[in-house]
C-alpha positions in Angstrom: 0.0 0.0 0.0 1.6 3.5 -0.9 1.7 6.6 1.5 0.4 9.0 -0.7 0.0 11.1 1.9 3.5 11.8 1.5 3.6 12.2 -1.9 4.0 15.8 -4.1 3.1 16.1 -7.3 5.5 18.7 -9.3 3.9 21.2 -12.2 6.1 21.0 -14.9 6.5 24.7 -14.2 8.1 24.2 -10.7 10.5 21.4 -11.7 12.3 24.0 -14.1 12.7 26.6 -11.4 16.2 27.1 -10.4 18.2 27.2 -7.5 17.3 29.9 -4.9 20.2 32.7 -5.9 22.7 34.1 -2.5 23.2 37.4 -1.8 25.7 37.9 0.8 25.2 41.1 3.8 27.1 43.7 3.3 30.3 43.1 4.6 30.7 39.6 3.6 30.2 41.0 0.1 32.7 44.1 0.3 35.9 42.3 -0.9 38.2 45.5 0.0 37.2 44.0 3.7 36.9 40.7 3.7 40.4 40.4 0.9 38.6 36.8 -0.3 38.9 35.5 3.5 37.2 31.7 2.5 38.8 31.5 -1.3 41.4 31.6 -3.8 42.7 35.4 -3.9 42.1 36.1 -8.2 45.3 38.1 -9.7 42.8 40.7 -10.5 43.2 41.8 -6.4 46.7 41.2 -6.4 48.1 44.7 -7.4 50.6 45.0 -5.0 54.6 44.3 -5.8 56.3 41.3 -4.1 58.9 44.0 -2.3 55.2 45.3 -1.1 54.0 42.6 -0.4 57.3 41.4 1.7 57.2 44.1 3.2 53.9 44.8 5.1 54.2 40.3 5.8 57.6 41.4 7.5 56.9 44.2 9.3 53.8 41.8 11.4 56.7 40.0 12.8 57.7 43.3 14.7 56.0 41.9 18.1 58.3 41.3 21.5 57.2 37.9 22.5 60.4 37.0 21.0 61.8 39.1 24.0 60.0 37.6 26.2 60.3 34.1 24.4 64.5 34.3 24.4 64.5 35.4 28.2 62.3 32.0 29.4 64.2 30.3 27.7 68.0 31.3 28.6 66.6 31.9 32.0 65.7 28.9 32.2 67.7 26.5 30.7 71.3 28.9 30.8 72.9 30.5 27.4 74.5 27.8 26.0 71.4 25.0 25.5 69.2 28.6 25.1 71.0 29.1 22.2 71.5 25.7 20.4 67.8 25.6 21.2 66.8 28.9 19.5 69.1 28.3 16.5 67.9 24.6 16.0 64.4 25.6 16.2 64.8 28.5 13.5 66.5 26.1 11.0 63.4 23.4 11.7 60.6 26.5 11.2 62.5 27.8 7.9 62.9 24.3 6.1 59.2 23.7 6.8 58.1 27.1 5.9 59.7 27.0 2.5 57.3 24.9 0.7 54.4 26.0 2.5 55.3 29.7 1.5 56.1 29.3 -2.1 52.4 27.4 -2.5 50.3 30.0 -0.9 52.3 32.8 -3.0 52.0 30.6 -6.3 48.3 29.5 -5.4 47.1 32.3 -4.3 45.4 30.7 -0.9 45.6 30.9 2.5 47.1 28.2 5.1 43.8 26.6 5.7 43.1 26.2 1.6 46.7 25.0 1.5 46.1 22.2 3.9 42.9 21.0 2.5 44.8 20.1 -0.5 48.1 19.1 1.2 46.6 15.7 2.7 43.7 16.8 4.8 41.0 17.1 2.8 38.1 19.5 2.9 36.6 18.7 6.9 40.0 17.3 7.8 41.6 20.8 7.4 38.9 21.8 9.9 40.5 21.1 13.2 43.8 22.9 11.4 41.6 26.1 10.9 41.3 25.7 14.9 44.9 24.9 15.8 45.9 28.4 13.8 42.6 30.2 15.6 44.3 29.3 18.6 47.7 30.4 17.6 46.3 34.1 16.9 44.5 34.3 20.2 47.0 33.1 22.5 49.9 35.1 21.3 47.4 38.1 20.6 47.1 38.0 24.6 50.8 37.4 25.0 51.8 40.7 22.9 48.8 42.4 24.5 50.1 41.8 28.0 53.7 42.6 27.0 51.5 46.4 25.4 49.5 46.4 28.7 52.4 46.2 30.8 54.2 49.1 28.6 51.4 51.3 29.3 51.5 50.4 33.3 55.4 51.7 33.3 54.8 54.7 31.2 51.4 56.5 32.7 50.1 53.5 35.6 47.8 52.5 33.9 46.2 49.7 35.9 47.1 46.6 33.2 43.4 45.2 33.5 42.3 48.0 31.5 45.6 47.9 29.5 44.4 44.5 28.3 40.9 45.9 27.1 42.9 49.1 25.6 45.3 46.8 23.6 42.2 45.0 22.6 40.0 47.6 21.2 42.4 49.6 19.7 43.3 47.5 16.7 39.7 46.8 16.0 39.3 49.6 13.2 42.7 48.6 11.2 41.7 45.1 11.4 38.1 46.0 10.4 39.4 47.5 6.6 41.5 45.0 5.5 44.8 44.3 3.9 44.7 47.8 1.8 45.3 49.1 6.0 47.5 46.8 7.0 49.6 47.4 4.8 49.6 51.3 5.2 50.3 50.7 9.4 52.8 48.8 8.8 54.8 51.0 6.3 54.2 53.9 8.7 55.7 52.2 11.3 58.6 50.6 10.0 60.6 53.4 11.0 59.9 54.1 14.5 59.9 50.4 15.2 63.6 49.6 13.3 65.1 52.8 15.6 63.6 51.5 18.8 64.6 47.6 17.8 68.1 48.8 17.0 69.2 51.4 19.0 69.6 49.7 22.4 72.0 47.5 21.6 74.3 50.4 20.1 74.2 52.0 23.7 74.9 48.8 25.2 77.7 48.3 22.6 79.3 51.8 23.8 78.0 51.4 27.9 78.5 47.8 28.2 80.9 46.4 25.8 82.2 43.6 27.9 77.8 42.3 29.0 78.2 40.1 26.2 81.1 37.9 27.3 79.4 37.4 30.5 76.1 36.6 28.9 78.0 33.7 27.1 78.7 31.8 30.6 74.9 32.8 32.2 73.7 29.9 33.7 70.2 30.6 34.0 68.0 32.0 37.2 67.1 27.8 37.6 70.6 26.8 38.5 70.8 25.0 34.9 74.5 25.8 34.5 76.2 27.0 31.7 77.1 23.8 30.2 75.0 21.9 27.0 72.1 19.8 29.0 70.5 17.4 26.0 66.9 17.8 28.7 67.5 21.7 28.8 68.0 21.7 24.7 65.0 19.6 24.1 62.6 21.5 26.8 64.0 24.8 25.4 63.3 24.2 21.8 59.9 22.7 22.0 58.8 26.7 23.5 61.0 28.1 20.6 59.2 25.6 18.0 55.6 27.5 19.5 56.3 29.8 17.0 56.2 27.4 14.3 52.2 28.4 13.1 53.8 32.0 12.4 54.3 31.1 9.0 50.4 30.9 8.7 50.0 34.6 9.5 53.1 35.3 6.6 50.7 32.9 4.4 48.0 35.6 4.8 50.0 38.0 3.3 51.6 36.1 0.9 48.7 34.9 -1.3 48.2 38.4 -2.5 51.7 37.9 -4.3 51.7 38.5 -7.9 52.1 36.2 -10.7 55.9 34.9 -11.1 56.9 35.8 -14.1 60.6 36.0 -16.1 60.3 39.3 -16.1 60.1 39.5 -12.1 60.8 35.7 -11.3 64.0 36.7 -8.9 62.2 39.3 -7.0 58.9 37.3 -6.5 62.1 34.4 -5.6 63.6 36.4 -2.9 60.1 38.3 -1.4 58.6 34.9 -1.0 61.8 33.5 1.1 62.6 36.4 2.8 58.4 37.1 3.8 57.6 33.3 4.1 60.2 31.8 6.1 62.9 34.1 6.5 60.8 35.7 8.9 62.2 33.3 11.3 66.3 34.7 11.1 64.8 37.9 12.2 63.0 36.3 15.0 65.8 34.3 16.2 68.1 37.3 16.3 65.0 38.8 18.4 65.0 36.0 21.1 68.4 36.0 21.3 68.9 40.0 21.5 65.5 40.0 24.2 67.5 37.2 26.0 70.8 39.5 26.3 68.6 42.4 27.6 67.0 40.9 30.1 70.3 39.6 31.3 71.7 43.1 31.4 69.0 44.3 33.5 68.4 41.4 35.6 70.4 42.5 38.8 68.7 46.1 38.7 64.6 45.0 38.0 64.7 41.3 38.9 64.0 38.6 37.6 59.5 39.0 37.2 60.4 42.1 35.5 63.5 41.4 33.2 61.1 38.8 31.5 58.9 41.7 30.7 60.1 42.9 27.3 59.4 46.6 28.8 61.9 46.8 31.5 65.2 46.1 30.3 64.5 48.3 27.0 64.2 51.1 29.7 67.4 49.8 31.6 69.5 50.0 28.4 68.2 53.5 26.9 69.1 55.2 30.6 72.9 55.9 29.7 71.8 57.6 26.5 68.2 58.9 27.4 68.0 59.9 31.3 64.9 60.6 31.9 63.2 60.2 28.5 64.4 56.5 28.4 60.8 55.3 29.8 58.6 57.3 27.2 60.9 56.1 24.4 60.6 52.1 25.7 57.0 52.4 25.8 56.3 53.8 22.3 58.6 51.1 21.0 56.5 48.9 22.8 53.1 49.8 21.8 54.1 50.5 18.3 55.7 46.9 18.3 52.8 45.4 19.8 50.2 47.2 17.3 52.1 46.0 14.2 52.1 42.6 15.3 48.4 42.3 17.0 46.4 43.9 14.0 47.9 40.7 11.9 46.9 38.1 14.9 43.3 39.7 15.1 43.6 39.8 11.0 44.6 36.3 11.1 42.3 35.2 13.0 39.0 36.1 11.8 40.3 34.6 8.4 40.5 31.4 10.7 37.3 31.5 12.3 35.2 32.4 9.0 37.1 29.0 7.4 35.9 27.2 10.7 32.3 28.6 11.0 31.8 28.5 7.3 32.5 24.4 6.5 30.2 23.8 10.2 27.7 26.0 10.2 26.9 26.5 6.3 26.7 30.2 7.1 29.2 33.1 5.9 28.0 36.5 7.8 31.5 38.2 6.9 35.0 38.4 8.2 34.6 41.2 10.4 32.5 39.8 12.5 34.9 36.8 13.5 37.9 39.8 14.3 35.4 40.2 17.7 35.5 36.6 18.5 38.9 35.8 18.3 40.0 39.2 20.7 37.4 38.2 23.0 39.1 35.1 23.7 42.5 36.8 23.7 41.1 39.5 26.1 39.8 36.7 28.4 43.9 35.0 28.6 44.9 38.3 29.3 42.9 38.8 32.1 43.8 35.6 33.7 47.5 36.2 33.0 48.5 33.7 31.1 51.9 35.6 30.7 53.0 34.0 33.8 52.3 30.4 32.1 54.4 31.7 29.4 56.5 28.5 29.0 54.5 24.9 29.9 51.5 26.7 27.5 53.8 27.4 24.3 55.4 24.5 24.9 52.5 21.9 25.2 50.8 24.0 21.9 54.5 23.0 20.0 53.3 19.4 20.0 50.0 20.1 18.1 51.3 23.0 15.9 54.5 21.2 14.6 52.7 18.3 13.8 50.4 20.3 11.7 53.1 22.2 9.9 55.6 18.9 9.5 52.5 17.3 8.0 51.8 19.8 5.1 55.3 20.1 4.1 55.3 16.3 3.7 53.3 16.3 1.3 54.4 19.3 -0.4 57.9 18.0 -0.7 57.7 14.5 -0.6 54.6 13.2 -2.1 53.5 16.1 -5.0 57.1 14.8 -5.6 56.7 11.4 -6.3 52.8 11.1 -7.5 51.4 10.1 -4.4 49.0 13.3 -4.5 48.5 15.7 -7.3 50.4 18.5 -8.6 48.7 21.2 -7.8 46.2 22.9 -4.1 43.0 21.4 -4.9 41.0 23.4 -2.4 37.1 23.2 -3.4 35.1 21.1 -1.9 33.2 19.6 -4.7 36.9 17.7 -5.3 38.0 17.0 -2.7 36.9 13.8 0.2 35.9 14.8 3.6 39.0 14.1 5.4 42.2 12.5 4.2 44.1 10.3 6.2 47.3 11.2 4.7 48.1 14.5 6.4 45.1 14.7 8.8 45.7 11.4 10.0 49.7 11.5 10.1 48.9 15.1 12.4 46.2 13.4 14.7 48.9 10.4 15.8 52.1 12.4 15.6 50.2 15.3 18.5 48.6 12.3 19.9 51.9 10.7 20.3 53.9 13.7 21.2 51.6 15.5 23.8 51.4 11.6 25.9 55.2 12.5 26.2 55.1 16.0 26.7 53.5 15.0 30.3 56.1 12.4 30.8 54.2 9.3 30.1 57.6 8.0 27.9 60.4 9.3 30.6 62.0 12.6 31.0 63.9 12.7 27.9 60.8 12.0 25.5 58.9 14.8 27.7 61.8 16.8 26.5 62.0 15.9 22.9 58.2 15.7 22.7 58.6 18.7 19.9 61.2 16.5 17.7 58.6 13.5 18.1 56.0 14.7 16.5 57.8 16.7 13.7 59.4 13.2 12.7 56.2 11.1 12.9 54.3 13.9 11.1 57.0 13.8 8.3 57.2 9.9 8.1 53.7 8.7 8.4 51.9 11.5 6.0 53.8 10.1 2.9 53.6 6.3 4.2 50.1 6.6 4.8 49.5 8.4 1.4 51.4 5.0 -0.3 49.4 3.2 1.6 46.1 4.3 0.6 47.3 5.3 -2.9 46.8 8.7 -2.8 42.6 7.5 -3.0 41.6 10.3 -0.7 43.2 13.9 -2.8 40.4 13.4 -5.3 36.9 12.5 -5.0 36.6 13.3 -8.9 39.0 15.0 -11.2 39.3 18.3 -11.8 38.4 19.5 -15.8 40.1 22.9 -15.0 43.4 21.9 -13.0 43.6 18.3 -13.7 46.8 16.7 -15.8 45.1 16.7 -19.3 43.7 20.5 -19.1 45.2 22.4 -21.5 44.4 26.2 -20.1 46.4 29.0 -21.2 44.5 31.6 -19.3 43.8 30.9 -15.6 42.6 34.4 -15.2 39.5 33.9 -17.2 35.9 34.3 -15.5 32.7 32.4 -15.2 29.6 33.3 -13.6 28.9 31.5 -10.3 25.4 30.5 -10.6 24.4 30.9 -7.8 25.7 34.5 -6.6 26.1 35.4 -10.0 29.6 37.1 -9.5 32.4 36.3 -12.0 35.2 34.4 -11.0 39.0 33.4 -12.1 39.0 29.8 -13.1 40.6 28.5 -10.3 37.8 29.7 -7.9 35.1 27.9 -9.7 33.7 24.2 -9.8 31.4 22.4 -12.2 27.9 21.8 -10.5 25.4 19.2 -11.1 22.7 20.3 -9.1 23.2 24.0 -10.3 23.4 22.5 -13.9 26.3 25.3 -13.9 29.4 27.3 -12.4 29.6 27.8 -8.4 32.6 29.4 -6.7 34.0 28.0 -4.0 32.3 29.6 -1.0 28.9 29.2 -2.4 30.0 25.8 -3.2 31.3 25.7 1.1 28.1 27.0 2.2 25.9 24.9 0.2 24.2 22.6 3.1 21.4 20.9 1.2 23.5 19.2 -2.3 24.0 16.1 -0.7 27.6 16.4 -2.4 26.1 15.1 -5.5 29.0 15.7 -7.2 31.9 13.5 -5.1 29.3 10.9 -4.3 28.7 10.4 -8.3 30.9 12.3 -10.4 29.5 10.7 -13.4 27.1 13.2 -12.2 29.4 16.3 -12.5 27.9 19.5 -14.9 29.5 21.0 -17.8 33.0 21.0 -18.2 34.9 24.3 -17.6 36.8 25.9 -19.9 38.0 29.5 -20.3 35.9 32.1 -21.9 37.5 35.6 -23.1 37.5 38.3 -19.9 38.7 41.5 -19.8 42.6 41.5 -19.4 43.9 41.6 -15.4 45.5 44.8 -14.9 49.0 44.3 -14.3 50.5 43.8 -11.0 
């Protein structure tokens, strides 16, 4: 007997009605805002030069937590496994970052796109997406305590406010976009490279023999200033924190311009220097905030010299009497602006890539920039400055894992066929989650973070860091052999795939369901639209059933390029 209650009966007039059409608010909409925060960034919005684009991607690494980072650490552990720690973590963050760079710059895409398609498919990337949110929050709230605590020395300001001042003042920069970014960190540079530099040419006139007796500082522990293998492990798992930083230079580094013959060794030296040479300067930092707060230990103390504030202030006295303490604190909070309007930046691009694949919905950038401070506003106000050490280093486990993972398969297995040649980013290609990478991270921090609290000994709690980079590196390519690369592709791709013969990626179709014009790259066939959808209509789509990787003898028409009126140049 059939239900017919149940049935509907369709007039031929309502089976041919399309699609309902999206139109996105406001904001979401106003791409000078949201700088394509959930897609593929077209060369038609990447008009800046790669010295440009270098630059405003270096000057967001202008923050003191490297100060403050270098000091724990040589405090700590004494100068000797401080150092071999700080320099062995920079040259494991700038191999990593190398590939990772160079694909977001030649892509166009952000970390989380770049992941998707690096072995983690398109909900595998998903708990990535909250591993970088995290990143952004906690060390907004670590450079925002190191601004609050400026602001204290310089007028008393009581720091709890300092923490909501440092929050809300980067809201409007953040609000506009890369286009203001960009501009605050030109205007900066200069203030910030006198203020980085010129204390350690008074030191070098006041103090010229501080730096021989920093070389045999044994630490406020009683480490000693001898090599300790526990000291160098401990120590580099906090320096190795810093690892996700390469996300943030990702950010900028998708707005790069087309490599070309014409500018192939400047686009060359911009991506290395803005991807991961980002780290030599930070080294130098840790290292140089490590020698400061040695200086001025005996005359603030211990509490204090870890406060990136207090032995600036110390050194510029010789030079700058009285004026030393107003010169230390706009260093400070210039630093500390520079560096927080990219973590707040960051992070809303995080959050919208989160929200976006879980709850279907896209309401705009913007509105994510108030999440992610909130969170870093609540840190701050329970002072998570004086966990500074056990909380970067547990996070090293998860974030290194993460990073090892994606550069696995960007070196290693795009090498040797085990996944394709190219980012595949959309979702209508791509599985749900790929074992390869996603799997390779989950063990490797699984793994790792059992023997960061000392369930393998004392010296796998200390190499925790070097545990999960090497399982993360082995297992994403063995597991990828393993499965035979089946999970990169749920169906090919007509545009990208190995037989496409396209000779201009910077063509346009009409998404069909916005019905905004997009490059190639940013578009997928669609069976249930009968058309073209870009990418985040494509992500917010909740009711397709994903037709098109269940049965991609179901896919629509293929895409080719159509004639588009030429990119202006770059």
């Amino acid at each position: 007997m059939t239900d017919t209650a149940t049935s509907v009966t369709r007039t031929p007039d309502e089976e041919r009605q399309p699609p309902p059409k999206r139109s996105y608010a406001k904001l979401a909409a106003d791409e000078s805002r949201e700088d394509y925060s959930l897609r593929y960034a077209p060369h038609s919005f990447r008009r800046w030069s790669p010295s440009m684009v270098a630059g405003t991607a270096l000057g967001g690494i202008a923050y003191l937590a490297d100060f403050a980072i270098g000091a724990s650490i040589v405090f700590t552990y004494g100068f000797t496994s401080g150092l071999a720690s700080i320099l062995t973590a920079a040259v494991i963050i700038f191999l990593t970052g190398i590939p990772i760079a160079r694909a977001c710059a030649k892509y166009g895409l952000d970390m989380d796109l770049v992941t998707r398609g690096a072995g983690f498919g398109y909900f595998g990337s998903t708990l990535t997406s909250l591993i970088y949110a995290s990143f952004t929050f906690i060390f907004f709230a670590l450079e925002g305590s190191i601004m609050a605590q400026a602001m204290h020395q310089a007028v008393g300001l009581p720091v709890e406010i300092g923490y909501l001042l440092t929050t809300l003042i980067v809201i409007p920069i953040v609000f506009k976009g890369m286009g203001a970014l960009a501009k605050v960190q030109a205007w900066t540079q200069p203030v910030w490279i006198i203020g980085m530099v010129l204390p350690f040419i008074v030191l070098a006139f006041e103090a010229p023999d501080a730096w021989g007796a920093f070389g045999s500082f044994g630490g406020t522990e009683g480490a000693g200033s001898g090599f300790s293998w526990i000291g160098f492990g401990l120590g580099t798992g906090v320096a190795l924190s810093l690892i996700a930083q390469i996300g943030e230079q990702a950010d900028y580094l998708r707005f790069m311009p087309a490599r070309t013959e014409a500018n192939k060794r400047r686009w060359n030296l911009a991506v290395l220097a803005a991807g991961p040479g980002w780290v030599i300067i930070g080294a130098a930092k840790q290292l140089g905030g490590a020698f400061l707060a040695f200086v001025a230990l005996e005359a603030v103390g211990k509490t204090h010299a870890l406060e990136p504030i207090a032995p600036q202030i110390e050194a510029l006295k010789p030079w700058l009497g009285s004026v030393a303490l107003p010169a230390a604190a706009l260093f400070v909070i210039v630093s500390q602006v520079k560096i927080n309007v990219t973590n707040a930046y960051s992070g809303s691009l995080s959050w919208s890539n989160f929200f976006s694949r879980i709850t279907h919905k896209h309401p705009g950038r913007v509105w994510y920039i108030f999440l992610n401070l909130a969170i870093a506003l609540t840190l701050m106000e329970m002072n998570m400055f004086a966990m500074l050490g056990k909380l970067l280093g547990f996070y090293s486990n998860v974030g290194i894992a993460w990073i090892a993972a994606v550069a696995a398969d960007l070196v290693i297995n795009k090498r040797i066929g085990l996944s394709p040649k190219y980012i595949e980013f959309k979702r209508a290609y791509l599985y749900a989650v790929n074992p390869a990478g996603f799997g390779a991270m989950v063990i490797a921090s699984t793994v790792s973070i059992l023997a960061f609290f000392g369930l393998f000994g004392r010296h796998a709690e200390a190499f925790s860091t070097f545990i999960a980079a090497g399982l993360s590196l082995v297992l994403c390519p063995l597991i990828a052999w393993a499965t035979k690369g089946k999970y990169y592709l749920a169906r090919p791709n007509p545009v990208n795939g190995p037989d496409a013969e396209i000779e201009d990626i910077t063509a346009t179709h009409t998404c069909s369901v916005c019905e905004t014009a997009y490059e190639l790259p940013d578009i997928a066939d669609c069976p249930v639209q009968s058309g073209p959808i870009c990418s985040l209509c494509c992500s917010l789509d909740s009711e397709c059933g994903d037709v098109c990787r269940k049965d991609p003898a179901a896919s629509g028409p293929v895409l080719m390029p159509v004639p588009t009126v030429p990119v202006p140049a770059a």
